[in-house]
MARLOPA-748667 format. One record per residue (C-alpha): x, z, y; residue number from 0; residue in one letter. Coordinates in nm, 4 decimals. Example, Ala and Ser with C-alpha at 12.3 -4.5 7.8 and 13.67 -1.06 7.14 Angstrom:
> 1.2300;0.7800;-0.4500;0;a $
> 1.3670;0.7140;-0.1060;1;s $
//
This chain:
> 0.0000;0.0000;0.0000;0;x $
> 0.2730;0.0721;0.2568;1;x $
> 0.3865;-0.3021;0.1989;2;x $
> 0.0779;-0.4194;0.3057;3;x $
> -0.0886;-0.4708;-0.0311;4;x $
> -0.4733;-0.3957;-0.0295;5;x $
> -0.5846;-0.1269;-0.2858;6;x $
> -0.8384;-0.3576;-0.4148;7;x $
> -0.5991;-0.6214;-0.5092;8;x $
> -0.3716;-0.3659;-0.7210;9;x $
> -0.7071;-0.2902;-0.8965;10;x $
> -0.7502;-0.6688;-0.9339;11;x $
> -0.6442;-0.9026;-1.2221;12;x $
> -0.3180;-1.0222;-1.0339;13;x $
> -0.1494;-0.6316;-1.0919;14;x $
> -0.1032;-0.4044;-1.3788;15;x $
> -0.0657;-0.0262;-1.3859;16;x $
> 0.2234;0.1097;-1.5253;17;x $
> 0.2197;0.5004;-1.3977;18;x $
> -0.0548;0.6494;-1.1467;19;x $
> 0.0711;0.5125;-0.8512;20;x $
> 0.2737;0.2212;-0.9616;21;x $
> 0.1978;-0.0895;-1.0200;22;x $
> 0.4036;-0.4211;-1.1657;23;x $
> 0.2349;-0.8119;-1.0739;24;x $
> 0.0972;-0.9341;-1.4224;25;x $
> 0.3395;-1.2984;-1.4256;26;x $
> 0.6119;-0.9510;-1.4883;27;x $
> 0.6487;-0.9309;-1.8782;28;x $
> 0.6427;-0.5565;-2.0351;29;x $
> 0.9592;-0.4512;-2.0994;30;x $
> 1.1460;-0.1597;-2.1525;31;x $
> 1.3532;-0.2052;-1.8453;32;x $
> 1.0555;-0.2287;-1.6621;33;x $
> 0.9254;0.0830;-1.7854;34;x $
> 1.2356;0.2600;-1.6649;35;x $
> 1.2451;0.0942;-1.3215;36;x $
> 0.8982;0.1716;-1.2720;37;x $
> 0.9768;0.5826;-1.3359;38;x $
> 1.2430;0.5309;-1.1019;39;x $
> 1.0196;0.4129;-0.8248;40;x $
> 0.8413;0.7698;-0.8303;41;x $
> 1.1563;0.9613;-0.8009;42;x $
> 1.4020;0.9895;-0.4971;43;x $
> 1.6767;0.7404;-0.4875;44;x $
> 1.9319;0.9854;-0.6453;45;x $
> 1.7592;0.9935;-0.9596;46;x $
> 1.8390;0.8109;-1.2696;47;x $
> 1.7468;0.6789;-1.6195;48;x $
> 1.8476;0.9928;-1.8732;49;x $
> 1.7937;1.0427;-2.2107;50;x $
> 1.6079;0.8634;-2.4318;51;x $
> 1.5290;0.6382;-2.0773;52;x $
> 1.9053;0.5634;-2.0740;53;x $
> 1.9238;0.4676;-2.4261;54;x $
> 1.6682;0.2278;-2.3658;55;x $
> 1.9054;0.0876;-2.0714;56;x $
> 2.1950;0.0496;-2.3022;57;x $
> 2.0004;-0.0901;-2.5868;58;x $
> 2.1126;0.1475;-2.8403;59;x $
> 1.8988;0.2509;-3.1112;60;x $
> 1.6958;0.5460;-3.0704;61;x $
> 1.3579;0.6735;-3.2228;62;x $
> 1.0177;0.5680;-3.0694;63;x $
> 0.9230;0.7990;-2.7871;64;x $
> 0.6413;0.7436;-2.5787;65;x $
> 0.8019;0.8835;-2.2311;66;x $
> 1.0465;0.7816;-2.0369;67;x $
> 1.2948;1.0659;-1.8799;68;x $
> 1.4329;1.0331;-1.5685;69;x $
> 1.7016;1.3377;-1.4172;70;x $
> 1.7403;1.4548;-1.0806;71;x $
> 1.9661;1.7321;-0.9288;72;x $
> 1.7591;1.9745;-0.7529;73;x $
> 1.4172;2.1000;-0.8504;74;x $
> 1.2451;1.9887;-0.5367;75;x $
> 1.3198;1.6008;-0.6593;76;x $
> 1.0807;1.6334;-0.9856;77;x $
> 0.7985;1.4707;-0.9716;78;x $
> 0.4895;1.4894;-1.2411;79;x $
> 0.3072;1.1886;-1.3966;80;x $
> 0.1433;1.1594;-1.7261;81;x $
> 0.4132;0.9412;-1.9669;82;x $
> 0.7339;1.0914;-1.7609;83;x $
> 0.9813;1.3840;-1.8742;84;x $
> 1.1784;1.4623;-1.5331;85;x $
> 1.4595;1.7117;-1.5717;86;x $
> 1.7214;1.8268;-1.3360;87;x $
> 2.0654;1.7604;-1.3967;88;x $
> 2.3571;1.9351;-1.3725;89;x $
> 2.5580;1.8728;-1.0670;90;x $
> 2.9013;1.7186;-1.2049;91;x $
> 2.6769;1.4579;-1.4179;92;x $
> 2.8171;1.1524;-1.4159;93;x $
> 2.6186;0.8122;-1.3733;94;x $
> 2.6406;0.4567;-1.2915;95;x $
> 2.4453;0.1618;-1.2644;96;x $
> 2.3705;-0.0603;-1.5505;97;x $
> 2.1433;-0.3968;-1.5201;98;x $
> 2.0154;-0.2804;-1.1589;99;x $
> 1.9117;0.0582;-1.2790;100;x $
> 2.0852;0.4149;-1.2005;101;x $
> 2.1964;0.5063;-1.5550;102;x $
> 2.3673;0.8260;-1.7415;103;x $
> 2.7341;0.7630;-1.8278;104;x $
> 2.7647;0.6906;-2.1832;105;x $
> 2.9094;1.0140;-2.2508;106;x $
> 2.6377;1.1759;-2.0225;107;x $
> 2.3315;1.0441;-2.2141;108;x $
> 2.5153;1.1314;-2.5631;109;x $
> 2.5197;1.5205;-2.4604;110;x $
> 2.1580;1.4917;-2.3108;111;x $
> 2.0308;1.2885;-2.6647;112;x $
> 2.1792;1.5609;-2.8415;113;x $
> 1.8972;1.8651;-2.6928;114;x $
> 1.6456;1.6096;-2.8952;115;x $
> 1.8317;1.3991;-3.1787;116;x $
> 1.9071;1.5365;-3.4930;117;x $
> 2.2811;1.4888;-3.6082;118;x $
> 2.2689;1.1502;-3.8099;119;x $
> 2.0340;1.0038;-3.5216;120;x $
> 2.3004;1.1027;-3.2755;121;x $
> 2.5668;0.9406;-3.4717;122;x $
> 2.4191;0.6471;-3.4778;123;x $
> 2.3769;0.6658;-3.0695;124;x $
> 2.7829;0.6657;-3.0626;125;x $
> 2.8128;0.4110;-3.3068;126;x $
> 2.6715;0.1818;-3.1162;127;x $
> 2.7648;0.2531;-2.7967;128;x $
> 3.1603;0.2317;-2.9233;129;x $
> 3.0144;-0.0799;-3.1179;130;x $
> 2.9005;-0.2230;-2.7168;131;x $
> 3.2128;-0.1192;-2.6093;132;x $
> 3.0536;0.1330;-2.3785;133;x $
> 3.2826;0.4270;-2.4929;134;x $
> 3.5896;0.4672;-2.7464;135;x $
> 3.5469;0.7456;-3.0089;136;x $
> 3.8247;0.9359;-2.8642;137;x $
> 3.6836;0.9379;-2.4711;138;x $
> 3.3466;1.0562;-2.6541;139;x $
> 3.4890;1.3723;-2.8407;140;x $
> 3.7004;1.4538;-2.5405;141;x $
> 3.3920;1.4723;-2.3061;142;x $
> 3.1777;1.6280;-2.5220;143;x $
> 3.4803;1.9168;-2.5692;144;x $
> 3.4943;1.9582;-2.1965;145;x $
> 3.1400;1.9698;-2.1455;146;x $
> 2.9994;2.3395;-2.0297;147;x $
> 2.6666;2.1688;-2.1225;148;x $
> 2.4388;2.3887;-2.3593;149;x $
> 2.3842;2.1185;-2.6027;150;x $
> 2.7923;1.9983;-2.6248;151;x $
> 2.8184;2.1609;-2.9507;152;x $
> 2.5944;1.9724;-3.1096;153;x $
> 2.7364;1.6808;-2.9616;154;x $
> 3.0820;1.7652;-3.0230;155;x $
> 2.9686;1.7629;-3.3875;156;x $
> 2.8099;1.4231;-3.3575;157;x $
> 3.1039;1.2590;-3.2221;158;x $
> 3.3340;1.3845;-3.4634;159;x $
> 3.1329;1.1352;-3.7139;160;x $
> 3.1396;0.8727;-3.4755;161;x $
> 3.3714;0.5155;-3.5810;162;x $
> 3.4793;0.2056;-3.4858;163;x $
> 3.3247;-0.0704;-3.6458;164;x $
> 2.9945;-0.0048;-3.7745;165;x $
> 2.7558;-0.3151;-3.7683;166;x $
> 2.3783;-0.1571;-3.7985;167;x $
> 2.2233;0.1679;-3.8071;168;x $
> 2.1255;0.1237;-4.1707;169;x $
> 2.5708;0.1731;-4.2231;170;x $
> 2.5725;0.4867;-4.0171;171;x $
> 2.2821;0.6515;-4.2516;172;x $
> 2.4460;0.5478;-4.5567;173;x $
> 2.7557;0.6677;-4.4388;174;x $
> 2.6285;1.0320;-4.3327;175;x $
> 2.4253;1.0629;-4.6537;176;x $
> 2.7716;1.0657;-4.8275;177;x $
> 2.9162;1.2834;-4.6183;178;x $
> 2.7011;1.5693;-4.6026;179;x $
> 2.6372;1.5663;-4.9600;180;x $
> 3.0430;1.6017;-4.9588;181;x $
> 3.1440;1.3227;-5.1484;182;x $
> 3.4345;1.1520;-4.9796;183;x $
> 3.4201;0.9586;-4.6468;184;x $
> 3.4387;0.5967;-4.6845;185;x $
> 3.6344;0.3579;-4.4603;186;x $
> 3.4239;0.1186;-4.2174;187;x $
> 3.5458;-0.2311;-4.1264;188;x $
> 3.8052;-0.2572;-4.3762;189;x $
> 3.9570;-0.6276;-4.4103;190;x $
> 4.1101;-0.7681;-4.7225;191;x $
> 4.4015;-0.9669;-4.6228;192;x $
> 4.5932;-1.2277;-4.8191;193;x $
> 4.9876;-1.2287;-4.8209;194;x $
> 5.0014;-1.4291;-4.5021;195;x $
> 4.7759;-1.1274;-4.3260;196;x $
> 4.4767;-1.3726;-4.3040;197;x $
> 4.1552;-1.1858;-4.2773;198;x $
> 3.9514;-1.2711;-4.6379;199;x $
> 3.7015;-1.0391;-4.6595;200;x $
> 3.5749;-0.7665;-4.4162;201;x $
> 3.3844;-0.4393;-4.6166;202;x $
> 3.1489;-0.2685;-4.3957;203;x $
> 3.1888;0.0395;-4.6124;204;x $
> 3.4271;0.1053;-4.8870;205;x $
> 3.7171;0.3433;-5.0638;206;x $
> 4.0174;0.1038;-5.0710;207;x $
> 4.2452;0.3221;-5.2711;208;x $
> 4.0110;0.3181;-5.5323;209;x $
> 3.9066;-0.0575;-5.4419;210;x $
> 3.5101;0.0540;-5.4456;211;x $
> 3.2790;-0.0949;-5.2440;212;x $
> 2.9475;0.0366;-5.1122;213;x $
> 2.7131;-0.1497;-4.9457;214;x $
> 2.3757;-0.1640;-4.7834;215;x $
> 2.1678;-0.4507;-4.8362;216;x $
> 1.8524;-0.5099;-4.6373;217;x $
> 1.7460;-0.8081;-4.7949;218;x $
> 1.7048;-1.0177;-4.4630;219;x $
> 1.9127;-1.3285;-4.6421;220;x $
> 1.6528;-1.2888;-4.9053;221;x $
> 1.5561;-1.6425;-4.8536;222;x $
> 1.8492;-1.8078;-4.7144;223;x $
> 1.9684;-2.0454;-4.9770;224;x $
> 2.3416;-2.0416;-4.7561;225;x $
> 2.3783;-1.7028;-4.7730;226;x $
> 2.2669;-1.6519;-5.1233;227;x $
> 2.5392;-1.9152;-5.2173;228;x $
> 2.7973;-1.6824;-4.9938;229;x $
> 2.6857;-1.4015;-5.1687;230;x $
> 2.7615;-1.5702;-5.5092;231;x $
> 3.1492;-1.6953;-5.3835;232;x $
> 3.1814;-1.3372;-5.2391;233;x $
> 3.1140;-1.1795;-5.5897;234;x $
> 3.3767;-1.3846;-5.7806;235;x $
> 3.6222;-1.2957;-5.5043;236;x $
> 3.5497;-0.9183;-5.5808;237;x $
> 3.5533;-0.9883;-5.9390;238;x $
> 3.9411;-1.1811;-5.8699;239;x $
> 4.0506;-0.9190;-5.7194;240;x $
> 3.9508;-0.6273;-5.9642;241;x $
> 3.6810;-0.4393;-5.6560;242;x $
> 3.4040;-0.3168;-5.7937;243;x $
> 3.0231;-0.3284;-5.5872;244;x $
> 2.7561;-0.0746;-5.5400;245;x $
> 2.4633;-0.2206;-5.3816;246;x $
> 2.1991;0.0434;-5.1710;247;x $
> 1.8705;-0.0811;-5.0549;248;x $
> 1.6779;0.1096;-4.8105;249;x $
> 1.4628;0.2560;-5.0956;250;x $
> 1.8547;0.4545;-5.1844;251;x $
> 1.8317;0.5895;-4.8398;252;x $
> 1.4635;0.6815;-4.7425;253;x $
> 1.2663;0.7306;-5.0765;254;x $
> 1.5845;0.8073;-5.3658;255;x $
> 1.8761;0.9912;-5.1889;256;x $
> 1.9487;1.1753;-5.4717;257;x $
> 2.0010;0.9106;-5.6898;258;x $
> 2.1930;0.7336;-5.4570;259;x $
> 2.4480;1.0067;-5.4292;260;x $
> 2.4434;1.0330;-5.8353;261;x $
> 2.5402;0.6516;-5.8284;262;x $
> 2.8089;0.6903;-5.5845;263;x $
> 2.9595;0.9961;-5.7722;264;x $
> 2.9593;0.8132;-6.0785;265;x $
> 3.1222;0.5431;-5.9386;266;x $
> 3.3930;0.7025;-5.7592;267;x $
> 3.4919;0.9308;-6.0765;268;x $
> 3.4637;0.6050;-6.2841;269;x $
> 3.7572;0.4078;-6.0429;270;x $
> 3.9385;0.7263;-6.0589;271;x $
> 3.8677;0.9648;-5.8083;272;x $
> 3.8975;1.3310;-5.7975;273;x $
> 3.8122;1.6217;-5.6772;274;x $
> 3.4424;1.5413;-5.6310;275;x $
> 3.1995;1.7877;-5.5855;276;x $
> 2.9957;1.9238;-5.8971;277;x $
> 2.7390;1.9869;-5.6545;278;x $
> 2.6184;1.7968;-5.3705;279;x $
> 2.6159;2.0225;-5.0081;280;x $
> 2.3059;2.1064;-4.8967;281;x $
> 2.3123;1.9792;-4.5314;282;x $
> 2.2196;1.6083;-4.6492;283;x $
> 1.8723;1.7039;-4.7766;284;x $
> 1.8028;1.8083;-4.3963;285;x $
> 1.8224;1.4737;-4.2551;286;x $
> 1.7436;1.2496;-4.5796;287;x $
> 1.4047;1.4134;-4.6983;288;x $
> 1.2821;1.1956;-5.0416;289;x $
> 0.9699;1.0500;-4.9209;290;x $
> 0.7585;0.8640;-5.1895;291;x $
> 0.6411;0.5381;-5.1591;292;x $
> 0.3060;0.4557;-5.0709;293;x $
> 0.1150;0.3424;-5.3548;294;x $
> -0.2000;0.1101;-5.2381;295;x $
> -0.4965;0.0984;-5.4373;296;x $
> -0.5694;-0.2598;-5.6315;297;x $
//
């Protein structure tokens, strides 16, 4: 209204409501951006995009939540609307601006995820952010150290689980499930490299030393007839070169953890491991609950 814009057009065809208050011209797609810029509006001009808000900025992957969360630094700056989480930030917070929007720092928005992510969630925020080259694993365990934040524990704990490397989220779960059931930590990214030090293969996840290789298959190449013939070349390469596969579907990770973690024990004692754990840790049944799968009626 204070650019001139009658109140009757806004309620009109030509706008769309996006908070009370706020509205967006309908030839604007929905977006997620959007969403965020549109918070921002409310707020003073020293706010920014926080938590899961800021995730959405840097296109990492986070779990669906409805609100969008914007920070400011003194209590006077919140403001209330229905679908907005406004919090006030500690002073020293650092921020930037990312695809025209005022942003948390990587580091930031990891410690702020972490007072609503569980652990494995939160690991696979830093994956991704160190796989978008928005932070090295190093830079994120040394700001989550010197963080006075409450929640810097927690994320102190998450970016000690944090690598290089990691492709999907799908890796980072797979990856955690072994580790908190103890069972040893396998490498990510490792390349297979012939005498000349030509990259020939590239493992997402696997135990070199005992030349076992675990991997996650989502099945999206179900029906490509190229990759299926890639996946059949790939095969007799591991079979050449004496590496033995152990294939997880998402079934291994959501609905049979447990048996997952059998196979993987088995298969690690069978190429000659040791030291394995008689019984799995406890800590992995926290974050990888069995759920059964849903049965429809014929």
């Amino acid at each position: 209204m204070a650019a001139g814009i009658d109140p009757r057009r806004l309620r009109g065809t030509k706008f769309r409501r996006i908070f009370k208050g706020v509205y967006v011209s309908v030839e604007r797609p929905p977006s997620a951006l959007l969403q965020v810029e549109a918070a921002l509006t409310i707020h003073p001009l020293g706010a920014f995009a926080s938590h899961f808000s800021a995730a959405r900025v840097y296109d990492v992957p986070v779990p669906h939540h409805a609100n969008e969360h914007i920070s400011v630094f003194a209590e006077a700056e919140r403001r209330r609307r229905k679908g907005i989480v406004c919090h006030v930030a500690p002073a020293n917070t650092k921020m930037g601006l990312l695809r025209g929007v005022r942003v948390s720092s990587p580091t930031s928005m990891f410690i702020e995820l972490a007072s609503v992510l569980t652990l494995v969630d939160l690991v696979i925020v830093g994956d991704a952010l160190v796989k978008r080259k928005r932070v090295s694993p190093a830079d994120l365990r040394t700001a989550c150290r010197d963080s006075n934040d409450p929640h810097a524990g927690a994320a102190s704990r998450a970016a000690c689980f944090v690598r290089e490397g990691v492709d999907s989220p799908m890796e980072t779960r797979l990856r955690m499930l072994l580790v908190l059931a103890g069972l040893p930590e396998p490498k990510v990214n490792y390349k297979v490299r012939n005498e000349q030090g030509d990259v020939l293969r590239r493992f997402d996840l696997s135990y070199p030393e005992y030349k076992l290789l675990v991997e996650y298959d989502g099945r999206q190449h179900a029906e490509d007839m190229d990759q299926y013939a890639s996946d059949i070349y790939r095969r007799e390469d591991l079979d050449r070169w004496g590496w033995r596969l152990v294939i997880i579907t998402s079934r291994g990770i959501f609905q049979q953890p447990q048996e997952t973690l059998d196979r993987m024990r088995t298969a690690l004692k069978e190429r000659g491991a040791t030291g394995l754990p008689r019984v799995f840790a406890d800590e992995w049944r926290a974050h990888f609950p069995a759920q059964q799968p849903i049965r429809r009626s014929s």
